[in-house]
ZAFI-440954 format. One record per residue (C-alpha): residue number from 1; residue in three letters; x, y, z. Coordinates in steps of 0.25 Angstrom, whole numbers, plus 5000, padded with zeros to 4 digits. Layout:
NUM:ala:X:Y:Z $
...
***
This chain:
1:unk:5008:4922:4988 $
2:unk:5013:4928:5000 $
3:unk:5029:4928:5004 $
4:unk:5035:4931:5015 $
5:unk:5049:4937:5015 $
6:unk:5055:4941:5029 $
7:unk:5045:4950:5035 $
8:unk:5037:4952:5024 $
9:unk:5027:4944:5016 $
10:unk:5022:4947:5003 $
11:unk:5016:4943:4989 $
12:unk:5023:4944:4975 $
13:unk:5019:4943:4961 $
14:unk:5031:4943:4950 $
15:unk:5044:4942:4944 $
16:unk:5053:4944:4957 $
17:unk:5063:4951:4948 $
18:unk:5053:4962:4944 $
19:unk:5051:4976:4950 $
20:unk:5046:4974:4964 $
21:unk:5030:4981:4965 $
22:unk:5027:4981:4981 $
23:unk:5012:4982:4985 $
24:unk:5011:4989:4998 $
25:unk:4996:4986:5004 $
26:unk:4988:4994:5014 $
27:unk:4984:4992:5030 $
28:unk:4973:4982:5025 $
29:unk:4980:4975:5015 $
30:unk:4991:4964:5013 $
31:unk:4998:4958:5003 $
32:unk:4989:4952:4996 $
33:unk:4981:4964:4993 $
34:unk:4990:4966:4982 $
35:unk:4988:4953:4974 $
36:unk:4982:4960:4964 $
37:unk:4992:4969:4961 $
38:unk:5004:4957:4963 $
39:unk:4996:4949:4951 $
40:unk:4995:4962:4942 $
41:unk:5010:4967:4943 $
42:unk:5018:4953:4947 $
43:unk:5019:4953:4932 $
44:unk:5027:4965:4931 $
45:unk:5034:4966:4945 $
46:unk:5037:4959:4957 $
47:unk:5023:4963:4963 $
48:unk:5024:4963:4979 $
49:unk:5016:4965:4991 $
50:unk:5018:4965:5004 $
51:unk:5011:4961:5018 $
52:unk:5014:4974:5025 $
53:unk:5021:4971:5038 $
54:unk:5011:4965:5049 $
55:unk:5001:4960:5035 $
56:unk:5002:4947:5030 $
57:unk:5016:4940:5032 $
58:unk:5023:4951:5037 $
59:unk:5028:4954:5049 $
60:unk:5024:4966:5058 $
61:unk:5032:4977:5060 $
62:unk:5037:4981:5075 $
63:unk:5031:4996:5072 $
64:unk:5022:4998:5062 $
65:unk:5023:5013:5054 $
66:unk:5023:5017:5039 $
67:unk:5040:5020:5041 $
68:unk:5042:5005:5046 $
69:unk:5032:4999:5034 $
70:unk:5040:5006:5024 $
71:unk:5053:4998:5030 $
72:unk:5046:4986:5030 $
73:unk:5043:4989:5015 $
74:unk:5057:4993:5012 $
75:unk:5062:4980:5019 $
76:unk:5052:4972:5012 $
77:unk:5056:4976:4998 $
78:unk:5072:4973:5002 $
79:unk:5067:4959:5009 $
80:unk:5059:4955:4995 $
81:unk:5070:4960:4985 $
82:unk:5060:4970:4979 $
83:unk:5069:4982:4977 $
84:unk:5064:4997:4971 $
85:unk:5050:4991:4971 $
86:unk:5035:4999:4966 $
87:unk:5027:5000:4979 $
88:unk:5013:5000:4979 $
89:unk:5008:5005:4993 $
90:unk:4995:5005:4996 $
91:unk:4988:5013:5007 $
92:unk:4998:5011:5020 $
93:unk:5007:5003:5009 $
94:unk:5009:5018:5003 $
95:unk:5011:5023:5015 $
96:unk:5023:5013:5017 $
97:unk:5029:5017:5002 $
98:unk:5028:5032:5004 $
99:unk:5035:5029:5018 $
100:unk:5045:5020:5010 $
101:unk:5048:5030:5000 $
102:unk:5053:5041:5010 $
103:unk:5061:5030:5017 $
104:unk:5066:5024:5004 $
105:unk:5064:5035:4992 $
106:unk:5068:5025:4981 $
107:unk:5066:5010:4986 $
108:unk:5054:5012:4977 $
109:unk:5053:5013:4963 $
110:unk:5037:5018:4962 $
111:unk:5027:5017:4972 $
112:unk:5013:5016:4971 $
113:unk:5005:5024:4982 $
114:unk:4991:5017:4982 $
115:unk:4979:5023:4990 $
116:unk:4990:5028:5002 $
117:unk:4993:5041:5008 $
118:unk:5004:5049:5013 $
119:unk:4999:5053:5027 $
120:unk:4992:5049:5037 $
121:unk:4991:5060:5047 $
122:unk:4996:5063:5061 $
123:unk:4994:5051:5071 $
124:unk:4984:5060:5081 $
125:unk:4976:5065:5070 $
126:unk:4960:5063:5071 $
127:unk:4960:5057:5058 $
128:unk:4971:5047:5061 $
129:unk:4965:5044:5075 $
130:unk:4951:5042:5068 $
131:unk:4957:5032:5057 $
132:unk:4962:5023:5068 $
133:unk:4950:5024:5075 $
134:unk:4942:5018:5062 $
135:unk:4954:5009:5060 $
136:unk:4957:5003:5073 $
137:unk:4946:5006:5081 $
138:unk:4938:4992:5075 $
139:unk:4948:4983:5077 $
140:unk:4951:4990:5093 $
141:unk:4935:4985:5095 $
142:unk:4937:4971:5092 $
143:unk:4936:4971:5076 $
144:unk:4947:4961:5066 $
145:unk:4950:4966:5053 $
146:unk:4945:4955:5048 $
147:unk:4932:4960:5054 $
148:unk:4934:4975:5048 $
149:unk:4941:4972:5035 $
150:unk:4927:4973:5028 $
151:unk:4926:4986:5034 $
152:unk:4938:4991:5032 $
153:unk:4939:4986:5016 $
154:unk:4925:4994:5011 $
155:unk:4930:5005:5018 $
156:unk:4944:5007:5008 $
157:unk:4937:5002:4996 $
158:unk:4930:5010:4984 $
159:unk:4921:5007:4974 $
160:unk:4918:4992:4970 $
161:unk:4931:4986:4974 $
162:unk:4936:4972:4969 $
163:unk:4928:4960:4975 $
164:unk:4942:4953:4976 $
165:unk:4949:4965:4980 $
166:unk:4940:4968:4990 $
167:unk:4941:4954:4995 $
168:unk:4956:4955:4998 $
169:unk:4955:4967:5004 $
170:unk:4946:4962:5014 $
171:unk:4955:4951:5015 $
172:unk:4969:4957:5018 $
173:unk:4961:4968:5028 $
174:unk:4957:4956:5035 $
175:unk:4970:4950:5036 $
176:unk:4977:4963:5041 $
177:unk:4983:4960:5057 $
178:unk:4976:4968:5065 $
179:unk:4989:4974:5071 $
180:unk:4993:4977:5058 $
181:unk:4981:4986:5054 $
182:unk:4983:4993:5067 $
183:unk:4999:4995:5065 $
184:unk:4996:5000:5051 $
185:unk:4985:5010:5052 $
186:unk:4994:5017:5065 $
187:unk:5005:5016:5055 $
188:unk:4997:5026:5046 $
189:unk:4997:5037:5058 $
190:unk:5006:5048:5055 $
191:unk:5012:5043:5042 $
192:unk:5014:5056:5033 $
193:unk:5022:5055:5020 $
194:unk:5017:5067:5014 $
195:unk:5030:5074:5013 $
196:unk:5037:5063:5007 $
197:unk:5029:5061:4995 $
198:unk:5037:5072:4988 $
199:unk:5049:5063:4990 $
200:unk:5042:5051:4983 $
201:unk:5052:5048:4971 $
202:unk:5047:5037:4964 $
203:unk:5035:5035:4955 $
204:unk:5024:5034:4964 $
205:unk:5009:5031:4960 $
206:unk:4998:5036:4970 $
207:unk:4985:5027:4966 $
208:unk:4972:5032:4974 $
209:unk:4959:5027:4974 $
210:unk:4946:5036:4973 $
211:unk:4939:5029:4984 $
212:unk:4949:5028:4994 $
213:unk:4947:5036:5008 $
214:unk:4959:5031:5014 $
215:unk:4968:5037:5004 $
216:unk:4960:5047:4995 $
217:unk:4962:5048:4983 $
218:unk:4964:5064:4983 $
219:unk:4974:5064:4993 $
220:unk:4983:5053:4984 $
221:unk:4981:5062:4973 $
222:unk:4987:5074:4983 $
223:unk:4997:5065:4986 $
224:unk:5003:5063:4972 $
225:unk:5006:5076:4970 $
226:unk:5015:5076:4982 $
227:unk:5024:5065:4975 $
228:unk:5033:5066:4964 $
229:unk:5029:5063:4950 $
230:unk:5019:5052:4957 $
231:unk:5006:5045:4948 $
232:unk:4991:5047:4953 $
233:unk:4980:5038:4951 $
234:unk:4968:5037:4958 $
235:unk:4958:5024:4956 $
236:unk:4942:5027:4954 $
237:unk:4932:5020:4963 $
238:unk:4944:5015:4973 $
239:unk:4947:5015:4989 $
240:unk:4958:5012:4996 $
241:unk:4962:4997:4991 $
242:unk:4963:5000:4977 $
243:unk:4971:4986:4975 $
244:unk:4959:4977:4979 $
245:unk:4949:4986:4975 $
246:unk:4952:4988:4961 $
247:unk:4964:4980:4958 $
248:unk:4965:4981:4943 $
249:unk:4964:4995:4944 $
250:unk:4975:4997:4955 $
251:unk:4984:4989:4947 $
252:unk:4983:4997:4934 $
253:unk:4985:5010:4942 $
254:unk:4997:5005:4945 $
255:unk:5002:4998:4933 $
256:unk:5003:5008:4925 $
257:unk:5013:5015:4935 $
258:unk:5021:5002:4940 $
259:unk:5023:5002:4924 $
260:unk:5029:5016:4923 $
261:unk:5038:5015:4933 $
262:unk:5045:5000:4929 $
263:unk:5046:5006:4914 $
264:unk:5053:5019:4920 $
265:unk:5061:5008:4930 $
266:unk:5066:5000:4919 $
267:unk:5070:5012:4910 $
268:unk:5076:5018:4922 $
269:unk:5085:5006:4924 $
270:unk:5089:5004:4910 $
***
């Protein structure tokens, strides 16, 4: 069921009193890309996740950049009450939490790093210019992206994906404004958060997938070393929308984590 607070719309499962666990989805996702997760953890926390600013329900921003998403995520959890949350990012959604966490060190209490990077090079690099190019360049010559969101999909996804999966993935690639998409993937240009990884002071889990070209796996794993007492795991057979593609597998990566961290919370606390 979607909600809308304010600016923001959203979907929750759980006890409203329990510790909020905020998904974070990627530049061709949406809310409901998470369900599955919001039906495996609603038992155990407050399970949310938001339509990024521009997706869904949620308004646009005036300027779109990775600094302005991460205030939109820092006024959305004060707007839905969900204080010291878990984050799960995912792709730009990571992006948007490491971003958060240099701005705000401890508004979170663990963050979940899924399938993300922590740079994106210099805005008048080949490799950049090139990306666009792939990106953009269809939908400058008269293509929807309900027209490429076949494409696009089979392009991030690994070894025998989840029918169901794969169905909403095509789904919310579909629904994705086309101003959005553009907004978003020029908000990627430029962003660099490599030198605050050492700064990352809260448990943090980086979760790759082995199949993944748009966040290898081995450059996650370099990653890891660079923060602080943080937990690697890398998913066999998987691309870039691990959530969908394998969605049982995601959610135990992840479980065994979230649980750590509440125990560690709750004894903390006492």
């Amino acid at each position: 069921m979607i909600t809308k607070d304010g600016r923001f719309a959203y979907e929750a499962a759980g006890d409203p009193g329990a510790i909020p666990l905020i998904f974070l989805h990627g530049i061709g996702g949406a809310a409901r890309a998470w369900r599955h997760q919001l039906a495996a953890f609603g038992d155990r926390f407050r399970a949310i996740a938001w339509d990024m600013p521009g997706y869904g329900g949620s308004a646009p921003l005036a300027s779109v950049s990775i600094a302005a998403l991460a205030e939109a995520l820092e006024q959305f959890t004060v707007q839905i009450g969900a204080a010291n949350p878990v984050l799960v990012g995912h792709s730009i959604g990571g992006m948007i939490v490491q971003k958060l966490l240099a701005q705000s060190p401890r508004l979170a209490r663990a963050v979940v790093l899924a399938q993300t990077s922590p740079a994106f090079g210099k805005a008048d690099g080949d490799w950049q210019k090139s990306f666009l190019a792939a990106r953009l360049g269809p939908l400058d010559r008269g293509e929807t992206m309900k027209s490429l969101a076949p494409s696009l999909v089979r392009e991030l996804v690994g070894d025998e994906p989840d029918p169901n999966g794969m169905e909403l993935a095509h789904e919310c690639m579909a629904s994705v404004p086309e101003a959005s998409y553009r907004a978003m993937m020029l908000a990627l240009i430029g962003f660099d958060q490599r030198s605050t990884l050492k700064d990352i002071s809260v448990p943090t889990l980086l979760l790759s997938g082995s199949k993944d070209n748009n966040a290898p796996a081995p450059m996650m794993a370099k990653m890891a070393t660079y923060i602080p007492a943080a937990e690697y795991v890398e998913m066999a057979h998987v691309g870039h929308l691990a959530n969908l593609e394998r969605p049982g597998a995601f959610n135990e990566a992840i479980r065994g984590f979230l649980e750590a961290v509440v125990t560690k919370t709750q004894v903390t606390a006492q």
